[in-house]
Structure formats: structure tokens, C-alpha cells
N, C-alpha and C positions, 0 to 999 in steps of 0.2 A: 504494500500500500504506500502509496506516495506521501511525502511531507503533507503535500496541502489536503490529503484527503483525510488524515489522521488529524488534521487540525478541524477540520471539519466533523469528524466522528467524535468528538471531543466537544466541540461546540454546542453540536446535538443531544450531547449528556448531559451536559449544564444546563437543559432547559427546564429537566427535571431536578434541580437542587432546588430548594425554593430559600425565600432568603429575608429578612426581618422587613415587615410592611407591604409583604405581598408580592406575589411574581418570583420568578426565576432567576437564577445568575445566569442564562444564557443572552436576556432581554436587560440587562441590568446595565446602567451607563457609566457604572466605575471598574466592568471586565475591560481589562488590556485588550491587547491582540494577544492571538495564539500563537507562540514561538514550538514550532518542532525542529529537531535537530535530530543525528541520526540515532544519539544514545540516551535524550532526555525531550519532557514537554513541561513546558512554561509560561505562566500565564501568572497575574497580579489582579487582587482584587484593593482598590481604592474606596477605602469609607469615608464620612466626616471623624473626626476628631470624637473621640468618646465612645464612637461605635464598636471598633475593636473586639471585644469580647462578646457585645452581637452576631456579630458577624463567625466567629470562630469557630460554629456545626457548620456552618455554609462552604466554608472553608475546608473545614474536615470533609464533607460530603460532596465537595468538587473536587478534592483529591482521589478521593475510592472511585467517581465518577469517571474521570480522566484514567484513572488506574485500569479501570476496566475497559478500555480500547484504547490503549498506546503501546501493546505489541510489545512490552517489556520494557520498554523506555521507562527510564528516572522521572518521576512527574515531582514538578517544583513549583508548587503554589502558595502564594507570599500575599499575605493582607497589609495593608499601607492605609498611611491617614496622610493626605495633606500635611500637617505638621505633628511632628512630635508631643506629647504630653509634657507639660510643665514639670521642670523639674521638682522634687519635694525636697526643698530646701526655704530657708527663712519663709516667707508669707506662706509660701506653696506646703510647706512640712503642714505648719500651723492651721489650714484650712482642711490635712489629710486627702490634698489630693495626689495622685501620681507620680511616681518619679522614673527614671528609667532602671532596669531590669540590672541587679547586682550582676558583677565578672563572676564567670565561673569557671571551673577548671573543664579541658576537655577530657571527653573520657578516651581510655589510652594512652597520653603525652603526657608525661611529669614534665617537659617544657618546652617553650615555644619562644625562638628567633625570629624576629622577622627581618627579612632587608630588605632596605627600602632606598630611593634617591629623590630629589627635588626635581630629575628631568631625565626624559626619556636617552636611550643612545649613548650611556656610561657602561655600559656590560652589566647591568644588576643580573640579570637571569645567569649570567652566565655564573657569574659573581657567587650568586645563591646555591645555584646547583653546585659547583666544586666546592664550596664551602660543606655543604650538606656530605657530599663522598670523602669531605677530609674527616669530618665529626666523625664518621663510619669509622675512618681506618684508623681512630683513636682508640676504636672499641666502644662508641655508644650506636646503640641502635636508634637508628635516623629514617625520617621521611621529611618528603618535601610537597607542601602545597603550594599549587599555580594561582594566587590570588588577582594576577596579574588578567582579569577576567575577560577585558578587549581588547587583549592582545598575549594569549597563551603562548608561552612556546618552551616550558617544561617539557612536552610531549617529542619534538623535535631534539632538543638537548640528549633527552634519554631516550631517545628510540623507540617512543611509544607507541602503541601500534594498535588500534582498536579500541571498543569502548570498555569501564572496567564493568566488572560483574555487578550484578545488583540481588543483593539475597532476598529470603523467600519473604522477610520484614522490611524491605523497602532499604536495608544500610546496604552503602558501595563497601565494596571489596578492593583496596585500593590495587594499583599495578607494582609490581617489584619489577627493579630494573638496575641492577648495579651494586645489589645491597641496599635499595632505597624502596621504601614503602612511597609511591607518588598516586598525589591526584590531580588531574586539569582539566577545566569545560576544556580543555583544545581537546583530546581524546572524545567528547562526544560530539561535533562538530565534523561536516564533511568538508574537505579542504578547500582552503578559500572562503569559507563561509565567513561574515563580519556576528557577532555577536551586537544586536541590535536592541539594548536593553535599558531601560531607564535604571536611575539610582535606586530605587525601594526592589528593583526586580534583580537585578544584580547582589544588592546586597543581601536579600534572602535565599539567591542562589550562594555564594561563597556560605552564609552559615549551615547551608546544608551538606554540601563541600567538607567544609570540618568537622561539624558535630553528626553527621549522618554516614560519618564513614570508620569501619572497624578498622581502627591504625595499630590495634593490637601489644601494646605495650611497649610505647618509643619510648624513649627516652629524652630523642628531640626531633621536635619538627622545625624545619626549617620553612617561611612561609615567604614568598618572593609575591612583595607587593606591586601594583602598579606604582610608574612614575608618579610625581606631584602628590598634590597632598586632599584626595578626594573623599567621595562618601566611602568605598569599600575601605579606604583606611581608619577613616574616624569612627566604622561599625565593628568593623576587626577589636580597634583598639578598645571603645565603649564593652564588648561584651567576654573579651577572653584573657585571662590572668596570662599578660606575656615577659618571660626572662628578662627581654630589651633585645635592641635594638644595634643593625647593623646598618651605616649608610655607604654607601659606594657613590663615588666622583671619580670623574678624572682632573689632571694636576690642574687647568686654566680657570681663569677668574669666575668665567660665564657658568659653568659647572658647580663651583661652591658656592655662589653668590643661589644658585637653586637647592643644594644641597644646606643648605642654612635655615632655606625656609622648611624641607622637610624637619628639620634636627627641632626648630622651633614649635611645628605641629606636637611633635612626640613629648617635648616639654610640657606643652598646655596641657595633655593627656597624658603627662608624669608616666610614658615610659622608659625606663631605663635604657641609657643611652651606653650600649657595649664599645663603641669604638669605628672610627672610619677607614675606611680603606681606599688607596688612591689605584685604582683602575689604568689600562693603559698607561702605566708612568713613564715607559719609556721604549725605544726600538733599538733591539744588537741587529746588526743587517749579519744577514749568515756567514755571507761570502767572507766580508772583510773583518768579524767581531768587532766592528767600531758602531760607538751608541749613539746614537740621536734622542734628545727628548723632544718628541714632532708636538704636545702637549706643554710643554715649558717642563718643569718639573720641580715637586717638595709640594704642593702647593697645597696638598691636603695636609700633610707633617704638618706644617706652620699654622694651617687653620684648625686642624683639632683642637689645642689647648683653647686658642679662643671660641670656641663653639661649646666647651664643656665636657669633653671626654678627651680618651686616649686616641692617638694612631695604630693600628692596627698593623700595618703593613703597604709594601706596595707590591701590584701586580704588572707584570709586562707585558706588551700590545707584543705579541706574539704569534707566527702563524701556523702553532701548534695546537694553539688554544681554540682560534678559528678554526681550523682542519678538523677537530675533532670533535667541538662541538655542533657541526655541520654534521657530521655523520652518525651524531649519536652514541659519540661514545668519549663522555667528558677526559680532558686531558686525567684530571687525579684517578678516572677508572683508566684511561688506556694506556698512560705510564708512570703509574706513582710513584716509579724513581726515578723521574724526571726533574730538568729546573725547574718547570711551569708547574707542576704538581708540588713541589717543595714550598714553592711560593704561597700558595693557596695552605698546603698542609702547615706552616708556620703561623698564618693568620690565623687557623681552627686552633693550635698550641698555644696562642699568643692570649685567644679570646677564653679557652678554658684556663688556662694559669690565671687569668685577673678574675674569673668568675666560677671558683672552686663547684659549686652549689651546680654547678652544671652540670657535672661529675655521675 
């Protein structure tokens, strides 16, 4: 059955949910569009403010609905309100209205990295991913989530190849690939496809991403955010108890001057800032071993202290690093006793000696 006709078959269920004040969610003016994709189905219901918890059988019973003609597909149904509920703090405590939803820990992972940058095209993914294979070859058991939602490319890095399983209670089965426990909408996604999602659908898609998949007793997940400093980061960070925070830059002004503004997000949302790392620092041409820095260079060393944490390390614009995570088989998996793998496993050694508790 084709995309659009499962979205169709889908649409046709929802006419039978019925939904608070009469009628259907299929007739209802706050149903999104229907997103199918090859390994999940997708849809948003929009309330007013307060509704929420009205609306929540509705929700439940568009789920079972959808469940019941999407041919095995991940169905990912997300209730949204126009604005957030008041926080329950000063007036708001005092009147006992609403605040938002405590961190909780997820189940499976005693702890969660996340890296992140203030701008896209510093190597984060790449960054993420051998950090993640170096954590492994330390001896903790690792996985890595592709939070990175519109524009996955976990799946590519590690070679991932099809959608992951989805058990007989609706929790994914993540993909192993390296040693690594992975998940990524790129894996349910036919190639080429743009992921076409607004903020409230995106973000109830990444929470199900985390909390709806058996990671099986990590020890750390490593979670590779989008660029900039958007809603999947401020949801990420509002609802899961995270270790802290890794930022990647490369050396030029233009690069930290965004990568400042990420470090500043993570303040306001007090989380732990583990250390930066400078990306592409430099190039050894093969032929001749003489170095160029084609990015200037230091330039993250000098701004860590003033941003408020350590240095980490730096990494080399390398075309081993490229080569290999082109094919799918990150450099720390494909020669981790290499220099490009050293580099990367120095940064994992650098980040666990300052943060025992990681251990």
C-alpha cells in the first residue's frame, strides 16, 4: 500500500474517535496532516490551552486507530496546545495552577551526553558519533541518539540500513552497529525524503525516540542535537536528567561567536557544560607532512575559559575521517589505532577523567 493511501486509511479511522464537544478527530480543525514515512505514521492533534487532559482518550484512541492500519509502522501521535501552561512558580504556584512536567531519568541510561553547536557544518554528527565509539572502547556500554530530526545522518555515519524493529508493545528495538545501541527518524525515512514537521510534532516525535525505545542498560547515550538553539533542544533539555554537555566548533571567529550562543542556551537550562572541542583544527597535506591551519587555529583553547568550561581537545580536518564516515564505518570503528581515532579517543579520556561519575 502506498504512503498516501495509508494516510488515507488512517484518516478514515479517525472518523471514528470521537472527541470532547462532539464529532470526530477525523472532521476536527486542530488534526495536522498525515505524515507517512516508510517505518513510522505521524500526525498532531492541536487543543486550546487547558484542554490537554480532555483531549488525552482521543489521543489514546487515534493511536490504537492508526495502529490498526499502518502495516507495522511506529505511529507517533502528539497533543499540542498553542502555548505552554504557566509555569507554577511565584503567582502561578500560589493560584495551584500548572507547571511543566519534572526531569526524569530515562529508563535504560544511567547517563546522557549530549553534543551540540550554535551552527550547522562544524562536524557535530561526526563529532558525536566517534565520541560515542570512543566511550565504547573505554568499556562503557554506549548508544547514540539522532536528535538531529531534519536532518538525520546517524544512519549514514553507521551504516544503517532499514527501519529498526518495533515490538509487540509498540517500544523500538534500537539498531546495533559498531558496538553502539542507535536510533534515527533517518532509518524510517525513504531517501531523500525532507522530514516536514512543525515544533510540537517533532518534539513529541524525538520523546518517543528516547523514552519509547529499549536501550537496554547503557550506561551512556550519547545524543547528537540539531544545530542552533531550537525547540527539540529546549524539550530535550526541559524533560531528561542530562550528565552535560559537549559543544563542537571549529577554530574561526564566525563559528564561536554561534557556538557561545549555544553554551549560553544550556546555561539558562543549567546544563552542565562538559567541555568544547575544536573541530577541523587543522590540515597535514599527506604528501608533504606540512600543516596548514585552513581555519586559523586555538581559537576554541582561548574561548573555552571564557565561555565557562574546559577544552577538550582538538580534532583534524582529515581525509580519513571523511572517507570513513562516508562509508559507514566511523574512523574510531575502522582504525582505532589510528591518529584520527586517538584524537577522538583522548577527548572520551579527557571528558571521563574530569567527570568520574560517568564511570
Amino acid at each position: 500500500m502506498a504512503d498516501s493511501e495509508i494516510a488515507g486509511a488512517v484518516k478514515a479511522a479517525l472518523a471514528h474517535v470521537e472527541i470532547p464537544g462532539g464529532g470526530t478527530l477525523a472532521g476536527y480543525a486542530g488534526l495536522s496532516e498525515i505524515i507517512v514515512t516508510k517505518g513510522a505514521v505521524a500526525l498532531a492533534i492541536s487543543v486550546q490551552p487547558g484542554m490537554e487532559a480532555a483531549f488525552g482518550p482521543a489521543r489514546d484512541a487515534a493511536k490504537a486507530a492508526a495502529e490498526a492500519v499502518a502495516q507495522g509502522r511506529k505511529v507517533m501521535v502528539s497533543l499540542t496546545s498553542d502555548r505552554a501552561p504557566p509555569q507554577a512558580t511565584g503567582q502561578a504556584a500560589a493560584q495551584g495552577r500548572p507547571g511543566p512536567a519534572p526531569k526524569s531519568a530515562v529508563p535504560g541510561v544511567r547517563n546522557i551526553v549530549v553534543v551540540g553547536s550554535g551552527k550547522g557544518g562544524v562536524g557535530k554528527s561526526t563529532v558525536a558519533t566517534n565520541l560515542a565509539l570512543a566511550f565504547a572502547a573505554e568499556g562503557l556500554r554506549t548508544g547514540i541518539l539522532d536528535a538531529d530530526l531534519y536532518g538525520p545522518s546517524i544512519p549514514k555515519l553507521l551504516g544503517i540500513e532499514g527501519k529498526p524493529a518495533v515490538r509487540e508493545d509498540g517500544i523500538f528495538s534500537p539498531h546495533q552497529a559498531h558496538g553502539l545501541s542507535a536510533m534515527s527518524i533517518g532509518s524510517m525515512l525513504t531517501p531523500g525524503q525532507a522530514v516536514v514537521w512543525r515544533g510540537p510534532m517533532a518534539t513529541s516525535a524525538l520523546r518517543q525516540l528516547l523514552r519509547e525505545t529499549d536501550w537496554g542498560g547503557l550506561d551512556l547515550l550519547v545524543v547528537d542535537l540539531p544545530p542552533g538553539t531550537g525547540d527539540i533542544q529546549i524539550s530535550l533539555f526541559q524533560q531528561a536528567e542530562l550528565a552535560g554537555a559537549v559543544i563542537v566548533s571549529t577554530p574561526q571567529d564566525l563559528a564561536l561567536i554561534d557556538a557561545q550562543k549555544a553554551v549560553d542556551m544550556m546555561k539558562r537550562l543549567s546544563i552542565p557544560l562538559l567541555g568544547l572541542v575544536e573541530n577541523m583544527s587543522y590540515f597535514v597535506a599527506p604528501d608533504t607532512g606540512r600543516r596548514y591551519d585552513i581555519f586559523g587555529h586555538g581559537g576554541a583553547a582561548d574561548a573555552a575559559p571564557r565561555m565557562g568550561m574546559p577544552f577538550l581537545g582538538e580534532v583534524p580536518l582529515d581525509m580519513a575521517i571523511r572517507a570513513t564516515s562516508d562509508a559507514g564505518r566511523p574512523v574510531v570503528a575502522a582504525d582505532p589505532g589510528g591518529p584520527q581515532a586517538s584524537a577522538f579517543r583522548a577527548i572520551a579520556r579527557e571528558i571521563l577523567r574530569r567527570n568520574p561519575h560517568l564511570i
